[in-house]
C-alpha positions in Angstrom: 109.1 75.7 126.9 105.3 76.7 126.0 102.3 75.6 129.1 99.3 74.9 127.7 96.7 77.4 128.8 94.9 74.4 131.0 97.7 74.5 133.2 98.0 77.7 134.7 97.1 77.8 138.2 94.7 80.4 139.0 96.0 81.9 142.7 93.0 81.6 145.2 92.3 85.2 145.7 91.0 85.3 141.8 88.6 82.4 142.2 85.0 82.8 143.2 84.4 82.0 147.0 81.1 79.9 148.1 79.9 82.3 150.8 78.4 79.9 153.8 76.9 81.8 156.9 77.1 80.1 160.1 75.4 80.8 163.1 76.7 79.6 166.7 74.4 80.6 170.0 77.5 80.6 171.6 80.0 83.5 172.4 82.3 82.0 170.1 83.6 79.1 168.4 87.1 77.9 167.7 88.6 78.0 164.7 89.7 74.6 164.1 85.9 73.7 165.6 84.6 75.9 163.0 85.9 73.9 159.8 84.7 70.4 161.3 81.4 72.2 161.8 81.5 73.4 158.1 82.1 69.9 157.3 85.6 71.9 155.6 87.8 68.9 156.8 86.7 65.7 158.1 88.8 65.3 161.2 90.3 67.4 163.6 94.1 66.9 162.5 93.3 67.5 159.0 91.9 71.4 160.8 95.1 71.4 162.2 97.1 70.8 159.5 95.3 73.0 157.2 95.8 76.0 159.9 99.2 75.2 160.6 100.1 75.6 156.7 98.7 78.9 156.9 95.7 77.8 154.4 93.5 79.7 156.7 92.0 82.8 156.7 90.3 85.1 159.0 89.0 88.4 158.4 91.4 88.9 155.4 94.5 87.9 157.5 96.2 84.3 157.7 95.5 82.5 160.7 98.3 79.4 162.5 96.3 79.3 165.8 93.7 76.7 165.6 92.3 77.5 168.7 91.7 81.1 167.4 88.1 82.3 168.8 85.7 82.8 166.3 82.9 85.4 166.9 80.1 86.7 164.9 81.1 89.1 162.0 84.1 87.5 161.5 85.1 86.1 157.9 86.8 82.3 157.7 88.2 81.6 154.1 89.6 78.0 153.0 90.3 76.4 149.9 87.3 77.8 147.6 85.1 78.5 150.8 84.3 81.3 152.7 82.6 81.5 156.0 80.3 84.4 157.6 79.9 83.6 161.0 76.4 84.8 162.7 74.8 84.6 165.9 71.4 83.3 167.1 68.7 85.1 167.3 
């Protein structure tokens, strides 16, 4: 059986990332905050979900606890996204 060329899924990690910086004036935020805040995911149990499935990513490493604290410097990549977290001046 030949695929047509159109069908070949390209694995995320070859696509080009939209680089988003976000900046808390807090200490941190958590990670399932962090995508609502991104407008990411529209509800908090779709955050959860999407962590849970391991379809996030911080700092280059996959990430199951949604209430993982986010701080500034640290990378958050989902779906076609990435986030730079950054804190207030």
């Amino acid at each position: 059986m030949v695929i047509p060329h159109s069908s070949f899924l390209i694995p995320n990690s070859f696509q080009e990332r939209v680089m988003e910086k976000i900046t808390i004036q807090t200490e941190y935020i958590k990670l399932d905050a962090l995508l609502k805040f991104a407008a990411l995911v529209g509800t908090g149990g779709e955050a959860k979900a999407v962590i849970a499935d391991g379809m996030v990513t911080v700092n280059g490493e996959i990430c199951t606890m949604r209430g993982k604290k986010i701080r500034p410097g640290d990378r958050v990549c989902f779906a076609d996204s990435e986030l730079l977290v950054e804190q207030a001046p």
